[in-house]
C-alpha positions, 0 to 999 in steps of 0.5 A: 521515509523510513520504518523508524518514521512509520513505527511499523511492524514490516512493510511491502513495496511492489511493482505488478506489470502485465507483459505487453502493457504499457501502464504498471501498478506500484503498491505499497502497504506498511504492517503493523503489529498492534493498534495503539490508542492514541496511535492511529494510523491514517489513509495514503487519500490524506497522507500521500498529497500531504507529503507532495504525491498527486494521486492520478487515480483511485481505483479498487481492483480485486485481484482473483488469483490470490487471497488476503493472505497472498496465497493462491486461490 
């Protein structure tokens, strides 16, 4: 899906992986600049099994080393 499709401002996809742990994280969130009326956008909990994905898992872990702005803490 591209950025054109999203109508969004900038995106990040990556992978967090421990060394000597089997099991990994890929996370992936879209910036958007503005919110528009009428142009809302929605959770990956609809949108993901909309588009095919089976979500194995829901899970909120804090991340303690860094802030919201991805600076070190």
């Amino acid at each position: 899906m591209s950025s054109t499709t999203l109508k969004l401002t900038d995106y990040f996809i990556g992978d967090f992986k421990q060394a000597d742990q089997p099991l990994s994280v890929n996370f992936y969130t879209a910036f958007y600049e503005e919110q528009r009326k009428g142009a809302s956008i929605h959770s990956p909990k609809s949108c993901l099994p909309g588009g095919g994905w089976i979500m194995q898992s829901h899970t909120i872990v804090p991340i303690e080393s860094i802030d919201a702005y991805g600076r070190p803490t």
